[in-house]
LUMKEMAR-178090 format. One line per field, with one value per residue: residue in one letter; x, y, z of N, C-alpha, C in turn. Coordinates in steps of 0.001 Angstrom, whole numbers, plus 524288, in hexadecimal, padded with zeros to 5 digits. Layout:
N
residu A	...
n_px X	...
n_py Y	...
n_pz Z	...
ca_px X	...
ca_py Y	...
ca_pz Z	...
c_px X	...
c_py Y	...
c_pz Z	...
***
This chain:
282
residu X	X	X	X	X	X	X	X	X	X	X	X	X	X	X	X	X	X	X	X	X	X	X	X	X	X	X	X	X	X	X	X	X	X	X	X	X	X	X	X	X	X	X	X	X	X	X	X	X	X	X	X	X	X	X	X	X	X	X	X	X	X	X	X	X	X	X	X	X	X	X	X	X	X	X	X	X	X	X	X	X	X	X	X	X	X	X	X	X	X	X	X	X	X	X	X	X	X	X	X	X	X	X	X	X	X	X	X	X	X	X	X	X	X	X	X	X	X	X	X	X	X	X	X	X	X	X	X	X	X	X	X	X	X	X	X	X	X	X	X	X	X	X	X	X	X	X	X	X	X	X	X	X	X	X	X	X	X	X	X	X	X	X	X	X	X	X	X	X	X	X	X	X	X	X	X	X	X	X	X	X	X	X	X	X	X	X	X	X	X	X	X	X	X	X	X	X	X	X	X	X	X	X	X	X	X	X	X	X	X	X	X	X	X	X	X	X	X	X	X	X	X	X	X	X	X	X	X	X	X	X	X	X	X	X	X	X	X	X	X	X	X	X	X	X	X	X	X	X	X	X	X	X	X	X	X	X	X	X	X	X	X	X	X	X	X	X	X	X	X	X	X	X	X	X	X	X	X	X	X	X	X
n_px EFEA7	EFC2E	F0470	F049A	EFFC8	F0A1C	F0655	F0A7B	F0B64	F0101	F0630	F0E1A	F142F	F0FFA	F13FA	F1EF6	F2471	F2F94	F355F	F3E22	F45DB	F552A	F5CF1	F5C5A	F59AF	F5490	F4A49	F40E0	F3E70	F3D4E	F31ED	F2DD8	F2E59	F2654	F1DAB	F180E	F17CE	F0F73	F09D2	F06BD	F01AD	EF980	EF855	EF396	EF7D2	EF224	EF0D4	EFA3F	F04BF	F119B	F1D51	F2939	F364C	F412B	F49D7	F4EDC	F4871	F3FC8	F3961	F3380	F2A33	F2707	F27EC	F24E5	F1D22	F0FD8	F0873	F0453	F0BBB	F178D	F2283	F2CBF	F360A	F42AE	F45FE	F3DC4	F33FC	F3037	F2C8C	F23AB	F1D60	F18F2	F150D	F0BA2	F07DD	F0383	EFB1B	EF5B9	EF347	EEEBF	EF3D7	EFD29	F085D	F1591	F2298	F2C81	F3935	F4779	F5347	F59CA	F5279	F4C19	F521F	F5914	F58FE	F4F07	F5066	F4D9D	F41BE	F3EB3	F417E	F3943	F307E	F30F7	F31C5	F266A	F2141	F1B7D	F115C	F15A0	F1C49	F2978	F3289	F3DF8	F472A	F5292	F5F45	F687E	F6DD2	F6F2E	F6633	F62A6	F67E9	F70A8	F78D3	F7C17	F812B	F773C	F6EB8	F6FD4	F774B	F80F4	F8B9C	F9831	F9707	F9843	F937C	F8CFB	F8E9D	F93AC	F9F3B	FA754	FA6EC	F9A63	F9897	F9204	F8A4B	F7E7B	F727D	F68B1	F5CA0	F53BA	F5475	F5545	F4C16	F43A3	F4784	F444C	F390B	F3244	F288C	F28A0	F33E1	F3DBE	F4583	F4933	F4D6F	F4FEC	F5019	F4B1C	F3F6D	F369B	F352C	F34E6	F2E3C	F25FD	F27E3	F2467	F1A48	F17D2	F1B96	F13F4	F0A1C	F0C04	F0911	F0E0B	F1C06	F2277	F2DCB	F378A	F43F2	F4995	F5496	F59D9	F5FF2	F679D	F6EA3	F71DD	F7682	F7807	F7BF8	F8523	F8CA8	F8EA7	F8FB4	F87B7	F80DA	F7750	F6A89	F67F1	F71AC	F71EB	F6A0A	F6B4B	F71D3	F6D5D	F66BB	F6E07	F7202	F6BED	F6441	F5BC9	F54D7	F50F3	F596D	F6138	F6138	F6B2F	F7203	F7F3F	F844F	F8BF9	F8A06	F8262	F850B	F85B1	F7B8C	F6E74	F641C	F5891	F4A13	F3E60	F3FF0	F3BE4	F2D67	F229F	F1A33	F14BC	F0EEE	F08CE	F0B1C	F0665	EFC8E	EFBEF	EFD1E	EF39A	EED42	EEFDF	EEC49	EE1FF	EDCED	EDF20	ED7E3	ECD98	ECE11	ECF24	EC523	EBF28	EBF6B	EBC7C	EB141	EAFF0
n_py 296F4	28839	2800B	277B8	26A07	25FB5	25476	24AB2	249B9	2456D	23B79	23CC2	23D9F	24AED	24D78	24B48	24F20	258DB	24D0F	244C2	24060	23FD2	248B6	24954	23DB5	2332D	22ED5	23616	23881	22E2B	22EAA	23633	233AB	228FC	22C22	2327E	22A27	22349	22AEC	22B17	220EF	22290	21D84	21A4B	2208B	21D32	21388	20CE1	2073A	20B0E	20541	206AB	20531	208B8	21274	21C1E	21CA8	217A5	220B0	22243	21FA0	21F48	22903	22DAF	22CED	22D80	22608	21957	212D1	209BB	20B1E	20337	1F920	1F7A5	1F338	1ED29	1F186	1EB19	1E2CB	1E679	1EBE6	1E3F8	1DF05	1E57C	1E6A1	1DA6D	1DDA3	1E4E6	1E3C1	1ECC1	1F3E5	1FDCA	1FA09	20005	2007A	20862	2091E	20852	2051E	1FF62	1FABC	1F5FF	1EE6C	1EAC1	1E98B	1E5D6	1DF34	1D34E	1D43F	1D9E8	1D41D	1CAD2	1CE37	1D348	1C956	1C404	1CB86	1D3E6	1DD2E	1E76D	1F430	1F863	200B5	202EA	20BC5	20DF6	21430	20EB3	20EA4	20EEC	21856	21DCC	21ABE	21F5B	21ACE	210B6	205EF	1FE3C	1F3FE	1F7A9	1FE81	20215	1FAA5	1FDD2	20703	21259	20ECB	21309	20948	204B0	206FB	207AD	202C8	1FD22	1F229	1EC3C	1E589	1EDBD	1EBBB	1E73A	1EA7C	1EA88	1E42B	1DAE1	1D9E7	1D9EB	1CF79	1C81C	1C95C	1CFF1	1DADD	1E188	1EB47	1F5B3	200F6	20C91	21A0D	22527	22BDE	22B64	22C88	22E4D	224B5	21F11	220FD	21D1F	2119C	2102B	211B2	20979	201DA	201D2	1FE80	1F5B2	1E7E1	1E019	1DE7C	1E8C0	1EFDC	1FA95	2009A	20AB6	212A3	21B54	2295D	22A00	23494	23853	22EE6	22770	22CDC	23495	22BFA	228F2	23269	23791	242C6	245CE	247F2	248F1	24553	238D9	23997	23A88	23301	22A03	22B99	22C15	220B2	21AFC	20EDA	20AE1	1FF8D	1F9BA	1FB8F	1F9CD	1EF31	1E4AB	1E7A9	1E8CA	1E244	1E8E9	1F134	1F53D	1F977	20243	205B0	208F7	2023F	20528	203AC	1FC5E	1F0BC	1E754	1E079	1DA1D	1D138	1CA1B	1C13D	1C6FB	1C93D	1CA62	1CBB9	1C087	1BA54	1BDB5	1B882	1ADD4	1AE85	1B0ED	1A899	19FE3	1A383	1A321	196E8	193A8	19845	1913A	1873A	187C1	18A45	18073
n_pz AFAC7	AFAE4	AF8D4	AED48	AED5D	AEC03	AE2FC	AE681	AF1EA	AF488	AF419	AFAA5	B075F	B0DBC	B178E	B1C2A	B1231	B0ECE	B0A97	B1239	B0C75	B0907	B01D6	AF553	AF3D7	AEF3C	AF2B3	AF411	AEA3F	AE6CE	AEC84	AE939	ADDED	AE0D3	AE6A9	ADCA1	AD4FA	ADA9E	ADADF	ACF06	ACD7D	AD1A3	ADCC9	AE7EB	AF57D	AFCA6	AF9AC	AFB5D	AFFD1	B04E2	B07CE	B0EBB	B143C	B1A7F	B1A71	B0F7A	B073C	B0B8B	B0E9B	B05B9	B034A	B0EE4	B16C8	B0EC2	B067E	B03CA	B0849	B0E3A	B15B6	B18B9	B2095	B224C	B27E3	B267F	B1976	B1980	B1372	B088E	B0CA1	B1657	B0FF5	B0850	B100E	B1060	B0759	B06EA	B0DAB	B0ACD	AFFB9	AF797	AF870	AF22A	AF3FE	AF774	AF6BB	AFBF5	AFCA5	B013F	AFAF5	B02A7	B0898	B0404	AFCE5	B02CB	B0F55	B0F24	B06D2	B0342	B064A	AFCCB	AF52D	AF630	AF661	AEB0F	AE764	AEA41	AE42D	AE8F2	AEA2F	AE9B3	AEA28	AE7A3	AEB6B	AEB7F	AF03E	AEC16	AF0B6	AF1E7	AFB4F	B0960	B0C28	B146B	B1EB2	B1E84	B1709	B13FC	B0CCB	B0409	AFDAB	AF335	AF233	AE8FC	AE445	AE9BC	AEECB	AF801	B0451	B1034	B162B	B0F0C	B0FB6	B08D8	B0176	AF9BC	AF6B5	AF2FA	AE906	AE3D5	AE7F2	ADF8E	AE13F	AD99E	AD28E	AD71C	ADB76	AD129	ACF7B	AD823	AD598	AD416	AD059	ACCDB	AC78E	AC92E	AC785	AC919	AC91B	AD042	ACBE8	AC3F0	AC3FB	ABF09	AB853	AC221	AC899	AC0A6	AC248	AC9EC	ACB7E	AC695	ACA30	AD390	ACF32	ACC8D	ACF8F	AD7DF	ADC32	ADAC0	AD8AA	ADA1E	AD8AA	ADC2D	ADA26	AE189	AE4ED	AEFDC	AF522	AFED5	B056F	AFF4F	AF377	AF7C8	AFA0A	AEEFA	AE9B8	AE653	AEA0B	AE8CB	AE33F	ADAA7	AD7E0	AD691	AD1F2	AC6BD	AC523	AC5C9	ABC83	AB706	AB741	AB53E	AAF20	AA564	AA676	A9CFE	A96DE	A9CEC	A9C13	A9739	A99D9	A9C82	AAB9F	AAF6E	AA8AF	AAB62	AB748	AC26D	ABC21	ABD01	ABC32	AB73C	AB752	AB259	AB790	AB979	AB692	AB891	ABA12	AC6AB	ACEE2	AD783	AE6A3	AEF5E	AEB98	AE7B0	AF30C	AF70B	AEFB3	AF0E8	AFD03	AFC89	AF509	AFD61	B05A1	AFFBA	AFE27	B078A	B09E9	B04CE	B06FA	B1309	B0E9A	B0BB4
ca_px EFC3A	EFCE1	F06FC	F0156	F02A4	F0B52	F0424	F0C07	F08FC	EFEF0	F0827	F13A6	F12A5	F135C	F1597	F2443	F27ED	F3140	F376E	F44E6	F4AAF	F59CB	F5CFB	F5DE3	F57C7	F4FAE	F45FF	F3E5A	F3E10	F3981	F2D5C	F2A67	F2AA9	F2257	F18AE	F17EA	F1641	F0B61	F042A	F04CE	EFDC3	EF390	EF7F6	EF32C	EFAF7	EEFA9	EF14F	EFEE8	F06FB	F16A2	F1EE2	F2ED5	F39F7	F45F6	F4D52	F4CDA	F43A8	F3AC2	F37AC	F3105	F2373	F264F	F24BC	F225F	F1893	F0B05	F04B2	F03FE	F1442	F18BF	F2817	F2F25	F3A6A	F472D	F45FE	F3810	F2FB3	F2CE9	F296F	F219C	F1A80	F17D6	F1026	F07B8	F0526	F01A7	EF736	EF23B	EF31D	EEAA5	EF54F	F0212	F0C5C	F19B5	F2857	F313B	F3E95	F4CF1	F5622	F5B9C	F4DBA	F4812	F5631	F5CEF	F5740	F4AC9	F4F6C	F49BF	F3C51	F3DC6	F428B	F3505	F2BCC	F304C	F3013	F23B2	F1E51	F181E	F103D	F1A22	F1FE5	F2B24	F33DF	F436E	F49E8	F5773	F62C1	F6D0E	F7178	F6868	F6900	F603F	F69E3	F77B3	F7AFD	F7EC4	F7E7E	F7241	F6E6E	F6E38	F7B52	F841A	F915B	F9E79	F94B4	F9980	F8EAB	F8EC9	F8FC5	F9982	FA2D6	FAD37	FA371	F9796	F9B32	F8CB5	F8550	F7917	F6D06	F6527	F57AB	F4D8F	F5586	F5366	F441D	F42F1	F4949	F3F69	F341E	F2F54	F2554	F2A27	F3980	F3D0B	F4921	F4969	F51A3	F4E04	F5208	F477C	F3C05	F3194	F34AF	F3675	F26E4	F22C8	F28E6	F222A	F146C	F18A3	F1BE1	F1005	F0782	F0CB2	F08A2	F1372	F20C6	F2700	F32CE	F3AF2	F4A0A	F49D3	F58B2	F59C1	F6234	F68D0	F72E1	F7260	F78C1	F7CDC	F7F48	F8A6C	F9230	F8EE0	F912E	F8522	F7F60	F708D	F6617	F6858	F7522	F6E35	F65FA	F6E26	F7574	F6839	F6641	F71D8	F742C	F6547	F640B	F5732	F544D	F51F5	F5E22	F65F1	F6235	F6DFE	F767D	F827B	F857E	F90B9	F88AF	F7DB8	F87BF	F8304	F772A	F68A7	F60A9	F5443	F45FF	F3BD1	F44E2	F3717	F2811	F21E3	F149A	F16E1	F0AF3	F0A9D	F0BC7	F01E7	EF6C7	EFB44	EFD47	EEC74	EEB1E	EEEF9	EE909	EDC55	EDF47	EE056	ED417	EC90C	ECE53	ECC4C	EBEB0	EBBDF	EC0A5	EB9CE	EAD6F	EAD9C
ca_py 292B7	283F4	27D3B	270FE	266C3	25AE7	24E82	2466C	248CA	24284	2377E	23E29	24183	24FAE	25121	24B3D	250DA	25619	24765	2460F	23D34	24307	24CE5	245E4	2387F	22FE6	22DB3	23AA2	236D6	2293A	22EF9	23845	22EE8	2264B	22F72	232BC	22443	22280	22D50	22B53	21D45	222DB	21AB9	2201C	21FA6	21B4D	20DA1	20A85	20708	20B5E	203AF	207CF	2029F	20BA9	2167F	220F6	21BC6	216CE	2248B	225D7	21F43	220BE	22BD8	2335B	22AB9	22D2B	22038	21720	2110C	206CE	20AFC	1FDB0	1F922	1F7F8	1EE6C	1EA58	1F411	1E891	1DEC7	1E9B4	1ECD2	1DED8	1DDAF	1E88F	1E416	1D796	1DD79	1E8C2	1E3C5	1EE5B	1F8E3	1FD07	1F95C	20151	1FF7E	20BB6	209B1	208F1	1FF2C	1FB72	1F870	1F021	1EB6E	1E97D	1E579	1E47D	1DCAF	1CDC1	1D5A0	1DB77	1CF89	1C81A	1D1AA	1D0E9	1C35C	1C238	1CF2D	1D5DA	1E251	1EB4F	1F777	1F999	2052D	20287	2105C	20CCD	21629	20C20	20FBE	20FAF	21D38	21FEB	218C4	22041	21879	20B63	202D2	1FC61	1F0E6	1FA08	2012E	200A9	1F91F	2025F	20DE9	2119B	211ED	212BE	203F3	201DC	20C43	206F4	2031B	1FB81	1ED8D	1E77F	1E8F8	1EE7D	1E724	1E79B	1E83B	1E9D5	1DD8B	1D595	1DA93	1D908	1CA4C	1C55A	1C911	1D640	1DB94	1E79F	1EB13	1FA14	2033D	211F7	21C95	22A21	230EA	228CB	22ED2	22C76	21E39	21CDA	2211D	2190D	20CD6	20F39	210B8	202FF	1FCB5	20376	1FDDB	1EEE8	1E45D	1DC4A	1E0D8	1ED9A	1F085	1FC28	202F3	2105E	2138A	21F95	22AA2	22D90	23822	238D7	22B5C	22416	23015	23528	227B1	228A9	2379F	23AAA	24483	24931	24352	24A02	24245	235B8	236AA	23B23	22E9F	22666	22D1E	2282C	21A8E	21716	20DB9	2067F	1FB37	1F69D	1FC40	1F62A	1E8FC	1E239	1EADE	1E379	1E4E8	1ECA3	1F5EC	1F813	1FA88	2075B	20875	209C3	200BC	205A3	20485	1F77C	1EC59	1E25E	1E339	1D4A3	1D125	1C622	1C00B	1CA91	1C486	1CBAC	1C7B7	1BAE2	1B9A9	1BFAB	1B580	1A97E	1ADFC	1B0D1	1A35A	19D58	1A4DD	19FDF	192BC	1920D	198C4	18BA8	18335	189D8	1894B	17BE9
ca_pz AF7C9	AFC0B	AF46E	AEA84	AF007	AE752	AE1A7	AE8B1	AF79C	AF3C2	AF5F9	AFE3E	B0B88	B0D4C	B1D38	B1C5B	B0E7B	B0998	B0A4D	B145C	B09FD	B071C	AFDA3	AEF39	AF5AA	AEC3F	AF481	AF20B	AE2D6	AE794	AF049	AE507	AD896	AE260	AE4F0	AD612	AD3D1	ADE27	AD94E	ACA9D	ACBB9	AD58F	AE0A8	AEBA0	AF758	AFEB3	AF89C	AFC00	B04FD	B0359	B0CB4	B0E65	B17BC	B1DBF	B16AC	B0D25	B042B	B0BFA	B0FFC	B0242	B0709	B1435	B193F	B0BB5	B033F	B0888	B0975	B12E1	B1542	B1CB5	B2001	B24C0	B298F	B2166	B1788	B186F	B1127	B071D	B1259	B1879	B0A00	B08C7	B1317	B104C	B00F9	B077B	B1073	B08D4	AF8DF	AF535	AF9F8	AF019	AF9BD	AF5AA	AFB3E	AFAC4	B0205	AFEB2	AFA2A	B06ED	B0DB1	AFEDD	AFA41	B0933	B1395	B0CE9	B02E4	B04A4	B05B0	AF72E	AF333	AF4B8	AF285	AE4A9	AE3D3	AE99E	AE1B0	AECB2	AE7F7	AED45	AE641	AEBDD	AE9C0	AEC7F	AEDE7	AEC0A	AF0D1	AF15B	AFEFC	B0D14	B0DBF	B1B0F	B2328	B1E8F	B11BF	B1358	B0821	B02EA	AFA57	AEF29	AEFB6	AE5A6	AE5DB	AE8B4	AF0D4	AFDC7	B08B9	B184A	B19AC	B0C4B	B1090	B061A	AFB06	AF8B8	AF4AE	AF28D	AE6A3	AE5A8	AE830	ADA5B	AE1B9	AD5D0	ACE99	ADB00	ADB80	ACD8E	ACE22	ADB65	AD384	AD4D9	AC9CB	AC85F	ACA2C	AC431	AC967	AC791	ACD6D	AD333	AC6E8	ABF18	AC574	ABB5D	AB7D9	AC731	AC7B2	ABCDC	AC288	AD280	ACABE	AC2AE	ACFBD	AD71F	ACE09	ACA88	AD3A6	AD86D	ADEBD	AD8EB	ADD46	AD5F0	AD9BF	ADCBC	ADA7A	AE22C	AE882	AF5A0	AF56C	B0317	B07CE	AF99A	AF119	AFAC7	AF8AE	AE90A	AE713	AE402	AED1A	AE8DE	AE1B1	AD43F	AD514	AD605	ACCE6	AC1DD	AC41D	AC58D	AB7CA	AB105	AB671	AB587	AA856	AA63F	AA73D	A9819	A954C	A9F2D	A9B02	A936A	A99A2	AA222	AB036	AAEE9	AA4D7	AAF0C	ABA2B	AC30F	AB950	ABFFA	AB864	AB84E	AB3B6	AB473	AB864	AB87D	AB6B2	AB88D	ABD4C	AC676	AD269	ADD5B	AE9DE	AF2E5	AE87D	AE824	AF71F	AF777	AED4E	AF66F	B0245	AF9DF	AF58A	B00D2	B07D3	AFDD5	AFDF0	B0E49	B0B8E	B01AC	B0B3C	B1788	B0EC9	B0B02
c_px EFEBE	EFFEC	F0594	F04D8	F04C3	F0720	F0557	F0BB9	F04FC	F0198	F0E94	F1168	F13E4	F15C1	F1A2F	F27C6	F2A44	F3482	F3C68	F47A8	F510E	F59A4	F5CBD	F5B09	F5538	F4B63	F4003	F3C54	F3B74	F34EF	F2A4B	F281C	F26B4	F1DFC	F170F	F14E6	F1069	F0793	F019A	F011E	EFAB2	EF2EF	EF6AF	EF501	EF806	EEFBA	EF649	F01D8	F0DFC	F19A1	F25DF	F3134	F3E00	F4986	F4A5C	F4942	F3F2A	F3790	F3402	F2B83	F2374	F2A32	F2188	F1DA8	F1423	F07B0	F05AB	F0A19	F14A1	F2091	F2A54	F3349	F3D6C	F44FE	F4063	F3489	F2D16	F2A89	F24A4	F1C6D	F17DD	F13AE	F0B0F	F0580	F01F3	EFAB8	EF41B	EF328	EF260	EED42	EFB5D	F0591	F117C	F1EDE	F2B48	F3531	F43EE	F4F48	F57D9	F56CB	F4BF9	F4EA4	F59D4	F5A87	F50D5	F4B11	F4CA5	F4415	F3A8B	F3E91	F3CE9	F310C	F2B9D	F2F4C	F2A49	F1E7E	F1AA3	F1690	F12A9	F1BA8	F22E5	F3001	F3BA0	F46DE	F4FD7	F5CB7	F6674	F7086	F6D61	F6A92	F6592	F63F6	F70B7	F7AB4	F7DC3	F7BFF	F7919	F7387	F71BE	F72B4	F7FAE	F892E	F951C	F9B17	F9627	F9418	F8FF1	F908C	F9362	F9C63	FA867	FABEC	F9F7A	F97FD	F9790	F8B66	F827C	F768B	F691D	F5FCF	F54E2	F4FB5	F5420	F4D6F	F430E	F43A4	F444B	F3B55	F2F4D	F2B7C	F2720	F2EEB	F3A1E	F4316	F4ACC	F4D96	F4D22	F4F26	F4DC4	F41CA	F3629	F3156	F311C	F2E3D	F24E8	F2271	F268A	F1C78	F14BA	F17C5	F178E	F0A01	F0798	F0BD8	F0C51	F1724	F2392	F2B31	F36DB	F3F2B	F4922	F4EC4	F57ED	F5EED	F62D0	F6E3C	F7464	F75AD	F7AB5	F7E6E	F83BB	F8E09	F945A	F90F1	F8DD4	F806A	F79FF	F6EE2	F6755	F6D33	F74FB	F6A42	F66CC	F7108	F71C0	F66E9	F6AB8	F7452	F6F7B	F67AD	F5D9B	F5627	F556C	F57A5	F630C	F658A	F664F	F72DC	F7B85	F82AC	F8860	F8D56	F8343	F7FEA	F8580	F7ED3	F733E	F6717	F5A65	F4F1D	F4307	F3ECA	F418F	F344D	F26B6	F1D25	F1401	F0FEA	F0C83	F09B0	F08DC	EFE1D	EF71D	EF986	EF639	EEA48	EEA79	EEB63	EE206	EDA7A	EDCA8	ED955	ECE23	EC9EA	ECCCF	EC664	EBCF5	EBB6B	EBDC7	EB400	EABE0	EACFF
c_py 28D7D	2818F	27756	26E19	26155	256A7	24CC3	2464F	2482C	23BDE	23689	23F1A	245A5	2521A	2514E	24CCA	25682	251A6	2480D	2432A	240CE	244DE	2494D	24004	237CB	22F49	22FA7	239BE	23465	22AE4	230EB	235E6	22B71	228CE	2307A	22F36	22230	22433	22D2E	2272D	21F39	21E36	21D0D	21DF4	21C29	2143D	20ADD	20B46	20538	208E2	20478	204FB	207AA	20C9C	218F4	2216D	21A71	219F0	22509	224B1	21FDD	22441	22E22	23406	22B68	22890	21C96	212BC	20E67	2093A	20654	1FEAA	1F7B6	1F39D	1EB8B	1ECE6	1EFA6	1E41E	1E132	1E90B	1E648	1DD31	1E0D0	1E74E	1DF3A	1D818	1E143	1E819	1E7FD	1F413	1F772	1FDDF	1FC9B	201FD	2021A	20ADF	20859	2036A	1FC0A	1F981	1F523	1EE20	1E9A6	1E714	1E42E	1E13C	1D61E	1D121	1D6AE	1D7AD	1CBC7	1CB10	1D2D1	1CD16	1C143	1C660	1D2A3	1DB40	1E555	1EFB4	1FAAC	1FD18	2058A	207DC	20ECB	2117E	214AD	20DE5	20E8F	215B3	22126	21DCF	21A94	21CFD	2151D	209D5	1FF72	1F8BE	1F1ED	1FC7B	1FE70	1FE92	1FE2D	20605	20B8F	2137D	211A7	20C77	201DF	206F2	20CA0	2067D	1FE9D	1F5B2	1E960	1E967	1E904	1ED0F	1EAF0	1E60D	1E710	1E53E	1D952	1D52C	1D807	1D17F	1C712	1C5C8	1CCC1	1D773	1DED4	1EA02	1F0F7	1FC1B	208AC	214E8	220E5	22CB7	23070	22818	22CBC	2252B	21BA2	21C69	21DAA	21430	20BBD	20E94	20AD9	20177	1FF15	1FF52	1F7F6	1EBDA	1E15D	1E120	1E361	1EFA1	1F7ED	2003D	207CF	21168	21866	22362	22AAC	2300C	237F6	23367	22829	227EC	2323C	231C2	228C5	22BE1	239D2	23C15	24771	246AE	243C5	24525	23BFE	2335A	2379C	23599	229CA	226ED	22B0A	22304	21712	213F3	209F4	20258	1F7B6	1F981	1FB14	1F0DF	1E703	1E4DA	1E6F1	1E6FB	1EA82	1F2BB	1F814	1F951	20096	20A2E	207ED	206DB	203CD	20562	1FE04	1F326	1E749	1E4A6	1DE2C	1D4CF	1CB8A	1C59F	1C444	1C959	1C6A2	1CA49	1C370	1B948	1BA80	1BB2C	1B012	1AA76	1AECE	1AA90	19E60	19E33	1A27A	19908	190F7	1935F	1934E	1889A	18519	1882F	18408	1773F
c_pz AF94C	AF593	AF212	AED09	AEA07	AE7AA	AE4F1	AEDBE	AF8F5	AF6B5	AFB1F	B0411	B0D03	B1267	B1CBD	B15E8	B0FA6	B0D40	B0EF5	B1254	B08C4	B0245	AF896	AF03B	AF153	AED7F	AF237	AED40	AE26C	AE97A	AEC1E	ADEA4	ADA8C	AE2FC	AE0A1	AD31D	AD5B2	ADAC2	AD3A1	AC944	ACEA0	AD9AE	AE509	AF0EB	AFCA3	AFE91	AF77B	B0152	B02FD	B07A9	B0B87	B13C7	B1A53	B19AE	B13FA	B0B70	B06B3	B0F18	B0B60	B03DB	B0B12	B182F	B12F1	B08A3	B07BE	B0607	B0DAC	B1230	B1A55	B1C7F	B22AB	B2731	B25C9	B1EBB	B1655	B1692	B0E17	B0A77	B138D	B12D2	B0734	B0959	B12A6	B09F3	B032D	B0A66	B0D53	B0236	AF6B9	AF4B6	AF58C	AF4E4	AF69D	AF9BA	AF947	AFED5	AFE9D	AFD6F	AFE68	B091C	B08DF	AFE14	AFF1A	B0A75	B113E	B075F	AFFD7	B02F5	AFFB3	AF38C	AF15F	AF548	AED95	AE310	AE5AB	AE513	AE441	AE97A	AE9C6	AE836	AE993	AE9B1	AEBE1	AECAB	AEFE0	AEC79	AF121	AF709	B04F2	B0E04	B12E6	B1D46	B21A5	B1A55	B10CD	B0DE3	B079A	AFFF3	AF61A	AEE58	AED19	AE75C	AE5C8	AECE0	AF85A	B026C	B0CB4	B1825	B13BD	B0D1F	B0D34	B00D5	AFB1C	AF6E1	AF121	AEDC9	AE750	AE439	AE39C	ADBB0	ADDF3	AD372	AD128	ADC3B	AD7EB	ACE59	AD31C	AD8F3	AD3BF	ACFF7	AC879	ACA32	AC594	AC943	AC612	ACC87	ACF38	ACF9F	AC299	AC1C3	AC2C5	ABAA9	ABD08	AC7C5	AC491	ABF1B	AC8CD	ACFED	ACA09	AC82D	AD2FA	AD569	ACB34	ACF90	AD2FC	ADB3A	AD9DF	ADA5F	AD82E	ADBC3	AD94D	ADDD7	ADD7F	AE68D	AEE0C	AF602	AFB97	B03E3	B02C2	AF659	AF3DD	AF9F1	AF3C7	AE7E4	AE531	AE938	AED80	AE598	ADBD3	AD27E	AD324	AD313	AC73B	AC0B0	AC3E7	ABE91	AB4B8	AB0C9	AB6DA	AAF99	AA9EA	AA30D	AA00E	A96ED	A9727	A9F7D	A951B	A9631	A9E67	AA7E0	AB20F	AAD2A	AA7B8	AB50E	ABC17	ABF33	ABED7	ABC22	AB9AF	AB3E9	AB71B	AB4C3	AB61A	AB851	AB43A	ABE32	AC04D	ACADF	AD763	AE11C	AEE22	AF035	AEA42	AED40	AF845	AF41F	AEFD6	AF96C	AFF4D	AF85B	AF891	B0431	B0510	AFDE7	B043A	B0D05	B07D4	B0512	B111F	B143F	B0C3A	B0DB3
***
């Protein structure tokens, strides 16, 4: 007897599953709450276009998401995603890739696509390390952690992307982990389905190249600790620096309806085009 086939390869591709993300990885979690997400509004994969950059994450649309995927070069998935909102409006454009390719070298780019509000929903999976290239530090890792390139300790703090999204002018700013599964779904439909720039934090594991420094060596361990230093959001307002120290804030950070800047941009040149045909016909 032919074994049922799942819902969701519908939206997976089934030649290269199962996945070659590492054992305990986040990723996996990420591909599957996205699929989840996809399919519960009835998006159909036909009418989007997922665009990623270089590393782990941006294996989750490309290769595994079946729809049509632009993969880039480091750093420029939202550049890349940009350009394709600009030419095709009509298509949900989505940006899965890691912290080092949106908060590194891609960071200028994320910078003004919030402030100008580009329809974008763009998907940050944050492991706090680059962990395709052997585990040098990132934006995102924590002060004191030893990686390949701090071999003594970490010295920088870490870059607070969604506060710096949130503050350029994003509409919709949110930050979930990999342990918070359901929310995590609720909050990809929200941003699938708000016009303007979405942006949300996908805290997530890698045992493989940052759990080894930390001590924590598989996914369960990861997400037990995602589980007890999450706090949300209304409840960590009032609270001091000190007293939100190694927390996770999480939950809706913003949610603000501002001019979206591919309309507008259709609105000029629309604009602009009847005013030559007045002038041509008078």
């Amino acid at each position: 007897m032919d074994k049922p086939r799942h819902r969701l390869m519908d939206y997976i591709r089934e030649d290269i599953m199962p996945h070659r993300f590492c054992v305990g990885c986040g990723c996996g979690t990420v591909l599957n709450v996205f699929a989840n997400a996809v399919e519960g509004i009835g998006l159909e994969p036909t009418k989007m276009v997922c665009v990623s950059g270089i590393g782990c994450s941006a294996w989750i649309p490309s290769p595994y998401f079946k729809a049509d995927t632009l993969h880039t070069t480091h750093g420029r998935p939202i550049a890349f995603a940009t350009g394709v909102k600009i030419m095709r409006p009509d298509l949900k454009v989505v940006v899965i890739a890691g912290d080092g390719d949106i908060a590194g070298i891609g960071g200028n780019h994320l910078i003004h696509a919030a402030r100008r509000n580009i329809d974008l929903s763009v998907f940050m999976v944050n492991n706090m390390i680059y962990g395709m290239t052997g585990g040098q530090a990132a934006p995102t890792t924590p002060t004191g952690i030893i990686t390949t390139t701090t071999p003594y300790r970490n010295v920088e703090p870490a870059f607070q992307a969604a506060d710096l999204v949130m503050t350029a002018g994003a509409g919709y700013v949110a930050r979930w982990t990999t342990y918070h599964v359901f929310p995590l779904m609720e909050s990809m439909q929200y941003a699938l389905n708000k016009k303007g720039f979405s942006f949300i934090e996908i805290i997530s594991q890698c045992p493989e190249n940052y759990g080894r420094r930390i001590g924590l060596r598989s996914g369960n361990d990861f997400l037990k600790q995602f589980k007890e230093k999450s706090i949300r959001v209304d409840k960590a307002r009032g609270l001091s620096e000190e007293e939100l120290k190694d927390k996770i804030v999480i939950g809706k950070l913003c949610d603000r309806d501002r001019p979206e800047y591919v309309s507008e941009l259709y609105n000029v040149t629309n604009e602009q085009v009847e005013k030559l045909k007045k002038e041509a016909a008078s």
